[in-house]
C-alpha positions, -999 to +999 in steps of 0.1 A: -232+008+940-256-017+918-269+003+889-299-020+872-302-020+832-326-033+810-328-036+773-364-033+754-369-030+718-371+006+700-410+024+701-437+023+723-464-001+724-488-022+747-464-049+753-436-025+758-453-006+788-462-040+802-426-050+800-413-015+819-441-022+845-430-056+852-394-040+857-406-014+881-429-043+895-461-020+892-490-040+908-512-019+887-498-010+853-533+000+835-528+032+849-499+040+828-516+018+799-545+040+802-524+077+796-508+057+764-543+049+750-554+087+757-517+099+741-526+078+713-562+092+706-547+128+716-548+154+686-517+164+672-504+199+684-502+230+659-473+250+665-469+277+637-496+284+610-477+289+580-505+312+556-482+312+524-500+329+498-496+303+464-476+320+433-484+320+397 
């Protein structure tokens, strides 16, 4: 059994989905580079709402 591998730098970027589209030879990789612009414009989750009253 052939197992493919691939090494890409650390983070996530333009060039970076290009590259993993180009490995998964993705005809039409602005479909994934479109949800990374909308993840990047996304606002940021809020979890927990920590109210901690300030002391003298």
């Amino acid at each position: 059994m052939d197992i493919d591998s691939y090494s890409i730098p650390k983070g996530l970027s333009k060039g970076i989905i290009r590259l993993i589209s180009s490995f998964e030879e993705e005809p039409d990789w602005t479909i994934r580079l479109n949800a990374y612009e909308k993840f990047l414009n996304m606002k940021g989750t809020q979890i927990i709402c920590l109210c901690i009253p300030t002391t003298d």
